[in-house]
C-alpha positions in Angstrom: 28.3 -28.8 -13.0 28.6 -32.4 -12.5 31.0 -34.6 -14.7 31.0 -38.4 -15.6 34.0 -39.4 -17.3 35.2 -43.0 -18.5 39.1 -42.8 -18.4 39.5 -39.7 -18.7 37.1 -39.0 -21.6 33.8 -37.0 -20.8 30.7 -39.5 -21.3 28.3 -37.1 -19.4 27.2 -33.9 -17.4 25.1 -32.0 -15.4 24.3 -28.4 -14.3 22.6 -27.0 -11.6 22.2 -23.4 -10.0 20.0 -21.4 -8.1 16.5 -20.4 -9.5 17.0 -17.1 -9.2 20.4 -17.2 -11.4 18.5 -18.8 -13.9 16.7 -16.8 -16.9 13.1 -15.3 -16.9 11.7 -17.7 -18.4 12.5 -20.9 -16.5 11.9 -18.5 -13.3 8.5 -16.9 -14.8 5.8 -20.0 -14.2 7.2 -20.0 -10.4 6.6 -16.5 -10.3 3.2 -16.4 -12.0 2.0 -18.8 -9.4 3.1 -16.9 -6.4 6.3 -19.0 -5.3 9.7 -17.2 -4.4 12.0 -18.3 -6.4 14.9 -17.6 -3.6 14.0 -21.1 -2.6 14.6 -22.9 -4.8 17.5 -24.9 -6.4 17.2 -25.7 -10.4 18.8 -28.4 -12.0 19.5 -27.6 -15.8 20.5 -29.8 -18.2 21.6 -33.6 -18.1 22.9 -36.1 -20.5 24.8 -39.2 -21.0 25.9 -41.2 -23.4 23.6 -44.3 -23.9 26.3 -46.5 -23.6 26.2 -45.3 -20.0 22.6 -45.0 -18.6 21.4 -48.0 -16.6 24.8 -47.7 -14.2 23.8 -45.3 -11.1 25.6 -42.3 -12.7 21.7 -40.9 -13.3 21.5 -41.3 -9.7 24.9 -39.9 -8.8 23.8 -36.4 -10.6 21.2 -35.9 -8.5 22.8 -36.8 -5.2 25.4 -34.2 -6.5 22.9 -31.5 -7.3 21.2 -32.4 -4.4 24.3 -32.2 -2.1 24.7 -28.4 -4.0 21.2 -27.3 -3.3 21.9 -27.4 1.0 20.3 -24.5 2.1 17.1 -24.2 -0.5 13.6 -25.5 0.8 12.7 -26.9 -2.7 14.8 -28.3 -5.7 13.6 -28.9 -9.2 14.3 -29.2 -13.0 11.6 -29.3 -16.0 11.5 -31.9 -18.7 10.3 -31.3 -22.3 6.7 -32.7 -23.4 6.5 -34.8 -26.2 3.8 -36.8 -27.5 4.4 -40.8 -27.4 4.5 -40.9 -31.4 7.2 -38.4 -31.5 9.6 -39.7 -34.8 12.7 -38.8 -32.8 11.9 -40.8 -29.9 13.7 -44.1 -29.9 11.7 -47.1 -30.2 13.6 -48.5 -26.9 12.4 -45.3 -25.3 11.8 -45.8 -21.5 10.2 -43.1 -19.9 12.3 -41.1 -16.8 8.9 -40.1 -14.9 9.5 -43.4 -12.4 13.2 -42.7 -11.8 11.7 -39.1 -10.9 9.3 -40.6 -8.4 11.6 -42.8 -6.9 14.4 -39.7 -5.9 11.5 -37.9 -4.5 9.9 -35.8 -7.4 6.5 -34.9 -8.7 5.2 -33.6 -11.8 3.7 -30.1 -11.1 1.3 -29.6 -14.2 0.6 -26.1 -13.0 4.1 -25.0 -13.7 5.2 -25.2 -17.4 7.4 -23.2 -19.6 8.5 -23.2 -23.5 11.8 -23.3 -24.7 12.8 -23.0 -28.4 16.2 -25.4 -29.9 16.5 -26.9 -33.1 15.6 -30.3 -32.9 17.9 -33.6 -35.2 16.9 -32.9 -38.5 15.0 -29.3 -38.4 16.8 -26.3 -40.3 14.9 -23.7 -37.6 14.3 -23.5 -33.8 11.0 -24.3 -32.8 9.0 -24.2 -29.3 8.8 -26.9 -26.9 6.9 -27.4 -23.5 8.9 -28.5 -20.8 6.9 -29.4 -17.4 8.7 -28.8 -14.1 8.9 -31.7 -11.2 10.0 -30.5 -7.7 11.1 -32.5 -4.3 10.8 -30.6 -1.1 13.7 -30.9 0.7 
């Protein structure tokens, strides 16, 4: 796990582990399309506070999941799919698909999953489809 903090005060974090620590279904669309997991190095969740982004601490969690993946041919983490007119998407809402380019990722539309979380304002889980972006390393 990866920590920003502002004076002592956590602002935002990041995770990261090896694929094949990771449950079956982040491992499963790897599998189904005949890639060993063994590999590979997933990064999990990320967030920061808004007041935040825009400062290099984005880029600082992946050198620092990067720096913990030594030793794996292939790192990569999956980002949910939502359609542009989503009503909890923030008008301001600047997609992350360019900053993924520039460290080195690309989308891999082959290899998609579904994860189920309750979403700002829903009273029950419900599915989502996260595509996965790798780098080669």
């Amino acid at each position: 796990m990866v920590v920003a903090r502002d004076d002592g005060r956590i602002v935002g974090a990041s995770t990261c582990l090896p694929m094949a620590a990771e449950h079956g279904g982040v491992q499963q669309p790897f599998l189904d399309a005949g890639i060993d997991i063994s590999g590979i190095f997933y990064f999990g969740e990320s967030v920061l506070e808004a007041a935040y982004r825009g400062r290099g601490i984005g880029v600082a969690f992946f050198q620092a999941r990067e720096a913990q993946a030594a030793g794996y041919k292939t790192t990569t983490f999956c980002a949910v799919q939502r359609p542009a007119d989503h009503p909890l998407r923030p008008k301001d809402y600047v997609p992350l698909d360019e900053f993924w380019r520039h460290r080195g990722y690309r989308p891999r539309p082959e290899l998609v999953c579904s994860m189920a979380w309750r979403d700002v304002g829903e009273t029950a889980e419900t599915r989502k489809t996260l595509m996965f972006w790798t780098k080669d390393l």
